[in-house]
VMD Tcl script that builds the backbone (N, CA, C; Angstrom):
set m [mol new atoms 309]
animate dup $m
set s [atomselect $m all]
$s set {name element resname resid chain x y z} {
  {N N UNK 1 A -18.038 12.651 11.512}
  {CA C UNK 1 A -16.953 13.189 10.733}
  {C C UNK 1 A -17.368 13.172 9.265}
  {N N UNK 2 A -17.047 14.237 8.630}
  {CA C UNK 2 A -17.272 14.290 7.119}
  {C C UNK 2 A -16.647 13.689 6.269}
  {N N UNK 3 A -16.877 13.431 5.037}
  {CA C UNK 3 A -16.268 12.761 4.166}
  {C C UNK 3 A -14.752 13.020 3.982}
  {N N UNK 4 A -14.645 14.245 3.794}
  {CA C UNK 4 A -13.279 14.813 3.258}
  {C C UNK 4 A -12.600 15.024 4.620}
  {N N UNK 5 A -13.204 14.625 5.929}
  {CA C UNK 5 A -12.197 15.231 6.981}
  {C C UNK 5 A -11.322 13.776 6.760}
  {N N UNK 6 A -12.434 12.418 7.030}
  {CA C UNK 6 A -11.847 11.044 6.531}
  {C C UNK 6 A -10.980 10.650 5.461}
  {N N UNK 7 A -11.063 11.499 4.377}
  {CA C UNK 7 A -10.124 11.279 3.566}
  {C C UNK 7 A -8.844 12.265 4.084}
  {N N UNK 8 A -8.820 13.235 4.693}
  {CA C UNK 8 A -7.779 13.541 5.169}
  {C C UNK 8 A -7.074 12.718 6.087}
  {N N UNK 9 A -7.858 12.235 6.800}
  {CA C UNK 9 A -7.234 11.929 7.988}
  {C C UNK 9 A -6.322 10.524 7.521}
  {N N UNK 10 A -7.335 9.713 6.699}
  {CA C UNK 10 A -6.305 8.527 6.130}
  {C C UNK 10 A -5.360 9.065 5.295}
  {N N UNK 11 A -5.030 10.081 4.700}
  {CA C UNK 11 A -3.578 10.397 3.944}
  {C C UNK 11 A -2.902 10.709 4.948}
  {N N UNK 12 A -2.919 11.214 6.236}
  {CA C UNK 12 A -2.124 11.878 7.246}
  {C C UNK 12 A -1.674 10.260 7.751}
  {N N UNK 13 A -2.597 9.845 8.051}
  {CA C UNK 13 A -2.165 7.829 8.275}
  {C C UNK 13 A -1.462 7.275 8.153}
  {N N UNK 14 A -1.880 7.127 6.680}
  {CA C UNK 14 A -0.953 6.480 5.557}
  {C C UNK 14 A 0.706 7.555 5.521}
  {N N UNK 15 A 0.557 8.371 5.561}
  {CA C UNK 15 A 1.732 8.973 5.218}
  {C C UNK 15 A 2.895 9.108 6.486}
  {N N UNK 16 A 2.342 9.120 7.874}
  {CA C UNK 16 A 3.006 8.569 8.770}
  {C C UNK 16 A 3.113 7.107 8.889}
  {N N UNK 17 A 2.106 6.418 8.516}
  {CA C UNK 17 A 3.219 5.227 8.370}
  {C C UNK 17 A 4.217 5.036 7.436}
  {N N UNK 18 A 3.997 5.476 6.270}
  {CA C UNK 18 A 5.050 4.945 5.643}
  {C C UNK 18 A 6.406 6.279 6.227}
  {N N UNK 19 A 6.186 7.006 6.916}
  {CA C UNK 19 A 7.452 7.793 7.605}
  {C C UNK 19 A 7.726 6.929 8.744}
  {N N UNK 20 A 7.289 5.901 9.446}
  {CA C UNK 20 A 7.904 5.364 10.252}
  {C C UNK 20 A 8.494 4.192 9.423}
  {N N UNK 21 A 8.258 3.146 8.545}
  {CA C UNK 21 A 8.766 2.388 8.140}
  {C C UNK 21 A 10.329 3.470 7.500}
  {N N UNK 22 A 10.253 4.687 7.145}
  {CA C UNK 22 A 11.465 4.944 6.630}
  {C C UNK 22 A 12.248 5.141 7.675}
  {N N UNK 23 A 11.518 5.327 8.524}
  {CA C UNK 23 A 12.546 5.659 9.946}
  {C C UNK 23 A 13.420 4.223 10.443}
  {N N UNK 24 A 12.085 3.675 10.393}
  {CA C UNK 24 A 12.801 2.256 10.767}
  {C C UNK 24 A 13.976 1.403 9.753}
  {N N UNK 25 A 13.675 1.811 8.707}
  {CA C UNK 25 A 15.135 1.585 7.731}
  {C C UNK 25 A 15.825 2.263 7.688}
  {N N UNK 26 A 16.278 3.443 7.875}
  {CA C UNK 26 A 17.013 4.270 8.051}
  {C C UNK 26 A 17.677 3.794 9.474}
  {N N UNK 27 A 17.544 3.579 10.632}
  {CA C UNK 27 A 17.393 3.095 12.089}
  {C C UNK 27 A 18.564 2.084 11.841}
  {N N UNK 28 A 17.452 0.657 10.997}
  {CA C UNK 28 A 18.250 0.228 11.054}
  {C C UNK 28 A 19.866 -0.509 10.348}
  {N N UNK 29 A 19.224 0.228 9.035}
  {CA C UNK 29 A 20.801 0.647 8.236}
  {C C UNK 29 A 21.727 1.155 9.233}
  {N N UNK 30 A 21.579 2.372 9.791}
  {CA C UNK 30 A 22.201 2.666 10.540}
  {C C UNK 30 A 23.563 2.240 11.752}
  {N N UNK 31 A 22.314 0.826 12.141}
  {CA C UNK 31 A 22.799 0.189 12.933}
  {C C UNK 31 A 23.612 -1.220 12.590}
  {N N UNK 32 A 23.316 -1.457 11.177}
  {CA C UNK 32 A 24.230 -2.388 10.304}
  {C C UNK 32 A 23.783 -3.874 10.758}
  {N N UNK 33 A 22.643 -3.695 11.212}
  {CA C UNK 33 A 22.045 -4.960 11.334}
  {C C UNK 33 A 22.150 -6.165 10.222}
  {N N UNK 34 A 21.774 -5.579 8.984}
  {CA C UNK 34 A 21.987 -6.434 8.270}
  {C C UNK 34 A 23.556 -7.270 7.758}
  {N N UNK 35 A 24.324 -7.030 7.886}
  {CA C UNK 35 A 25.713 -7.038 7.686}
  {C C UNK 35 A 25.904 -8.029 9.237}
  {N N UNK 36 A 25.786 -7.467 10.279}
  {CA C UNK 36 A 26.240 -8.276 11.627}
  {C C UNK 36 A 25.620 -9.536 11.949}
  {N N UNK 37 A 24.246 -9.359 11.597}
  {CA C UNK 37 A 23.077 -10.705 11.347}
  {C C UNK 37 A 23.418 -11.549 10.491}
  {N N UNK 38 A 23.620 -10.958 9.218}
  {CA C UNK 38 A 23.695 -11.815 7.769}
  {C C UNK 38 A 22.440 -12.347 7.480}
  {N N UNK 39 A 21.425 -11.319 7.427}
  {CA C UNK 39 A 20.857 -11.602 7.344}
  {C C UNK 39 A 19.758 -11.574 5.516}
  {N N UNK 40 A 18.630 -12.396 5.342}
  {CA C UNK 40 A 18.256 -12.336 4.232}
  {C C UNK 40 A 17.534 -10.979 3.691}
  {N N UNK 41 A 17.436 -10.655 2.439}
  {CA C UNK 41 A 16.523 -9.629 2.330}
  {C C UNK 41 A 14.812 -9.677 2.994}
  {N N UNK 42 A 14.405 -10.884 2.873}
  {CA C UNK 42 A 13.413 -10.882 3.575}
  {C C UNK 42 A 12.837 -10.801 5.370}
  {N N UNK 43 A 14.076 -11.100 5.788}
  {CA C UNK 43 A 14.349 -10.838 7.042}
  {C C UNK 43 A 14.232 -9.923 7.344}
  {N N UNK 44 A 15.341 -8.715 6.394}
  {CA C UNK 44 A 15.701 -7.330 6.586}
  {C C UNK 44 A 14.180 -6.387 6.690}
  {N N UNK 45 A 13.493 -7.259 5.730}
  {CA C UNK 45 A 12.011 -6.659 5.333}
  {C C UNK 45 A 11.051 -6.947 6.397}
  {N N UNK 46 A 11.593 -7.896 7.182}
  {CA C UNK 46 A 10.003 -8.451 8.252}
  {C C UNK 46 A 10.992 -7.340 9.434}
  {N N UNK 47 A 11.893 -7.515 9.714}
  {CA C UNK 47 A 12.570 -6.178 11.122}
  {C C UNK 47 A 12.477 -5.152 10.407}
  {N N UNK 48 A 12.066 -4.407 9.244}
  {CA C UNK 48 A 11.986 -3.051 8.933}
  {C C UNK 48 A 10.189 -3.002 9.685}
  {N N UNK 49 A 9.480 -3.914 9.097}
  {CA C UNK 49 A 7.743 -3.820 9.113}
  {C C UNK 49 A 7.771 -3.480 10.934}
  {N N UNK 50 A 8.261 -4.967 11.264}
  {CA C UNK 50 A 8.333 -4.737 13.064}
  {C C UNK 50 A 8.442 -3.412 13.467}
  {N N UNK 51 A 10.187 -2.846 13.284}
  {CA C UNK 51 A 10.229 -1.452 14.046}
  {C C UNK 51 A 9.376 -0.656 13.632}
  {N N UNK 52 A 9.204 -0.538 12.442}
  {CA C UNK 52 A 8.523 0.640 11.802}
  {C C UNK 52 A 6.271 0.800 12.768}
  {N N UNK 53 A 5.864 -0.452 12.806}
  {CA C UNK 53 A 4.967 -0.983 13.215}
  {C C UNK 53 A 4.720 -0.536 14.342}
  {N N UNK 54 A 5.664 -0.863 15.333}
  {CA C UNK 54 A 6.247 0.117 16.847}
  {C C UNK 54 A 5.544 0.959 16.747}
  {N N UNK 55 A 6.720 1.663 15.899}
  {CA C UNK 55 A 6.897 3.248 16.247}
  {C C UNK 55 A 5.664 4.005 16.033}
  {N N UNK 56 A 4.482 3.179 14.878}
  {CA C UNK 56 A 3.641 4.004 14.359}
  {C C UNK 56 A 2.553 3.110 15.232}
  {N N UNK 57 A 2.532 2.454 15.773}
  {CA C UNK 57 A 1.316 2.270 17.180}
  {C C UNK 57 A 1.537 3.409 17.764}
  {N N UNK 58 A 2.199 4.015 18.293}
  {CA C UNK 58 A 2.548 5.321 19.057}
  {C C UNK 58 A 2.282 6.531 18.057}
  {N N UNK 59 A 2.681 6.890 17.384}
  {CA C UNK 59 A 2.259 7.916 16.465}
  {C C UNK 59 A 0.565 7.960 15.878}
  {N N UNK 60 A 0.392 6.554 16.030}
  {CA C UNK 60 A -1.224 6.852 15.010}
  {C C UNK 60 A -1.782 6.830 16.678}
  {N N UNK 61 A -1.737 6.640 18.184}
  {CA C UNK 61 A -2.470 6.665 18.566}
  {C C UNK 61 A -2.350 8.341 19.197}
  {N N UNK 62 A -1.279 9.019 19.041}
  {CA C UNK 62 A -1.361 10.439 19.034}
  {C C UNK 62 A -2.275 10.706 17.577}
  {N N UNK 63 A -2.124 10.503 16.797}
  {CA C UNK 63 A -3.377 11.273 15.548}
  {C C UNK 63 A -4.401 10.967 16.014}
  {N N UNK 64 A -4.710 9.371 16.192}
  {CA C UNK 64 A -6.331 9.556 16.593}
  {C C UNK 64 A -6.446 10.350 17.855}
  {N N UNK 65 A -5.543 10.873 18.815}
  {CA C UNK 65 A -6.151 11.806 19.952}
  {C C UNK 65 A -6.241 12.914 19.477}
  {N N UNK 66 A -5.581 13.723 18.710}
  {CA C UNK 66 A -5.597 15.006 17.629}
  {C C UNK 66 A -6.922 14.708 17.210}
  {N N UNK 67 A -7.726 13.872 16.167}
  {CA C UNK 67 A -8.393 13.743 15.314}
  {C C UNK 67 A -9.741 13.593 16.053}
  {N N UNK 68 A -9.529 13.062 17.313}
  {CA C UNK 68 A -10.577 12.920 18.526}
  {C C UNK 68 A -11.071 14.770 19.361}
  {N N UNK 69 A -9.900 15.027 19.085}
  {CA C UNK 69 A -10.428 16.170 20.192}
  {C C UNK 69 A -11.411 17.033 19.134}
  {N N UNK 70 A -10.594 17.280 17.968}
  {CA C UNK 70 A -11.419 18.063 16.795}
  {C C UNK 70 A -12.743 17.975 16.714}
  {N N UNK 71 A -13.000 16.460 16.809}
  {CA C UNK 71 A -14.048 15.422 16.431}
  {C C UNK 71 A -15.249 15.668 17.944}
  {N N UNK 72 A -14.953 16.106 19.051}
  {CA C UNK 72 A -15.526 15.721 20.312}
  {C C UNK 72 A -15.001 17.058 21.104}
  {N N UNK 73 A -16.478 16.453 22.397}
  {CA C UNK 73 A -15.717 17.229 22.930}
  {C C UNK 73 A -15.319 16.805 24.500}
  {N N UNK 74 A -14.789 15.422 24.560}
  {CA C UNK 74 A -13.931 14.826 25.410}
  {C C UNK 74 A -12.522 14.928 25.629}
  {N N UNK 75 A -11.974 16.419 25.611}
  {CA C UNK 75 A -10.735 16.717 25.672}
  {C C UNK 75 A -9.786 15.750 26.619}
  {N N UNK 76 A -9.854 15.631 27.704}
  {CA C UNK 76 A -9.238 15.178 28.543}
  {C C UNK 76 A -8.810 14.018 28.288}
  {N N UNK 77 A -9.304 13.410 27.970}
  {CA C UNK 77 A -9.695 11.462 27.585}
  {C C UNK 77 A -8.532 11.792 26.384}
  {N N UNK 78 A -8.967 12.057 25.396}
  {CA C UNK 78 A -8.149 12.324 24.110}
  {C C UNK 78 A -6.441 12.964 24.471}
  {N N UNK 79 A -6.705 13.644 25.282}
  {CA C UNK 79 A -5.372 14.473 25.648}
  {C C UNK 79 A -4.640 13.438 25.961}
  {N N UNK 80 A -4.738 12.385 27.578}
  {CA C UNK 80 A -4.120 11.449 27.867}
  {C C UNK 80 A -3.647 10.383 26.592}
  {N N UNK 81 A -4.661 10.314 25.688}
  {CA C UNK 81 A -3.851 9.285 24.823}
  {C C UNK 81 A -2.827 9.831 23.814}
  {N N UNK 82 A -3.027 11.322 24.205}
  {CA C UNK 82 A -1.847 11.626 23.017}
  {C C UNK 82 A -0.884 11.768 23.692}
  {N N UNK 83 A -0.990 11.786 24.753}
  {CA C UNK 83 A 0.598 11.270 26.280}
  {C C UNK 83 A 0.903 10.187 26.562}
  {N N UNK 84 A -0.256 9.302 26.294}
  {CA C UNK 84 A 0.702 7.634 26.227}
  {C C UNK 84 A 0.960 7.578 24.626}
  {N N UNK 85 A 0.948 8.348 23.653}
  {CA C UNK 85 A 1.393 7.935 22.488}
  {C C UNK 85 A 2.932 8.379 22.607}
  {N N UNK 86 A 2.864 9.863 22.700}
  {CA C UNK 86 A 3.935 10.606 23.282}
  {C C UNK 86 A 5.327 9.562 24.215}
  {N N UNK 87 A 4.729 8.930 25.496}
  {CA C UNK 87 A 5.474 8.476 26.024}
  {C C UNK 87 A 5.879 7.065 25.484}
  {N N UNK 88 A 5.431 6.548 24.515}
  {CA C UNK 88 A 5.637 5.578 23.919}
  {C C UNK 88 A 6.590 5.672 22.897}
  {N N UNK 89 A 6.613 7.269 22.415}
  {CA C UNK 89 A 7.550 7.326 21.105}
  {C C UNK 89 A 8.887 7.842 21.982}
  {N N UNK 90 A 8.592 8.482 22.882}
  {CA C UNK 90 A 9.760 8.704 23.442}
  {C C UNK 90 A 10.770 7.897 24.631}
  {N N UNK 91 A 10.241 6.509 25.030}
  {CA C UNK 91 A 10.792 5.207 25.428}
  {C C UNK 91 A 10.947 4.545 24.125}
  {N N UNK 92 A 10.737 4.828 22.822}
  {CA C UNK 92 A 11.690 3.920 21.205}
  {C C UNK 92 A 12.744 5.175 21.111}
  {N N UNK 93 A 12.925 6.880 21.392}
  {CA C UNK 93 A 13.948 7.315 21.165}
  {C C UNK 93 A 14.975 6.698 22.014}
  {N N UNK 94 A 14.534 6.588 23.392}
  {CA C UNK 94 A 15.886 6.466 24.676}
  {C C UNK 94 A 16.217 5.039 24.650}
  {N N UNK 95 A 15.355 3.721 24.168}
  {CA C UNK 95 A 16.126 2.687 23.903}
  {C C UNK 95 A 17.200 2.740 22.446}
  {N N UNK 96 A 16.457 3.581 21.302}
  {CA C UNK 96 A 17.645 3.656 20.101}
  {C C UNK 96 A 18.960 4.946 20.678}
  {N N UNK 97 A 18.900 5.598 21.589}
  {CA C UNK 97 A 20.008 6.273 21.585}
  {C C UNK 97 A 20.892 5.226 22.524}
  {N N UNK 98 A 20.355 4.766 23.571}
  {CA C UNK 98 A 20.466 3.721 24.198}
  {C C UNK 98 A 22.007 2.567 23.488}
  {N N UNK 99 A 21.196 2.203 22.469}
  {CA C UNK 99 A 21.477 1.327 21.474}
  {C C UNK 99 A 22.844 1.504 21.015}
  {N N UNK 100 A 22.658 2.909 20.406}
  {CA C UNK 100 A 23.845 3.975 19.582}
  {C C UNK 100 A 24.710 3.545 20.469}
  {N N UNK 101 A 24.355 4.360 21.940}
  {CA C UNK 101 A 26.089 5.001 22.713}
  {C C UNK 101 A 26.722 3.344 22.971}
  {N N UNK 102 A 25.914 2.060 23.072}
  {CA C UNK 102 A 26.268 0.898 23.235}
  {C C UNK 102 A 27.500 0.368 22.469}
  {N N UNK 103 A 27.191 0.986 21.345}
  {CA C UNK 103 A 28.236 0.170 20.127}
  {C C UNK 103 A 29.276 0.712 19.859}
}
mol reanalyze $m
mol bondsrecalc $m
mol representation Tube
mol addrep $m
């Protein structure tokens, strides 16, 4: 991989993670965790890192299968992991809707 594909690829990284940490505060504002917990700001900050952390194990291991196939030419191999990334982000939607219709 070339220099500049690497520097792309870590801004695409970096920039989905920090879209899952917003997700995950957003999530869990949402859910008023902090208020029902009572919990500290630093607390609030270690369950934002957690969910957010989740969500983007699943998302970065779909980029690296994107970034793999480009890169190779082991389609298949790469494909499957962007279906367990896939199915990973989409078992954190159906436990948070899950969550929602609960309350």
């Amino acid at each position: 991989m070339s220099t500049f594909a690497r520097v792309i690829t870590s801004i695409i990284s970096s920039a989905a993670f920090i879209a899952c940490l917003w997700w995950a505060y957003s999530v869990l504002r949402k859910m008023d965790v902090a208020r029902r917990l009572s919990l500290p700001a630093s607390a609030r900050m270690l369950a934002i890192l957690a969910v957010g952390t989740l969500a983007y194990l699943a998302v970065n291991q779909i980029l690296n299968g994107l970034y793999a196939i480009f890169a190779s030419y082991e389609g298949w191999y790469k494909a499957v992991e962007v279906l367990g990334g896939v199915a990973v982000l989409a078992f954190i939607g159906w436990l948070y809707t899950r969550l929602i219709l609960e309350q």
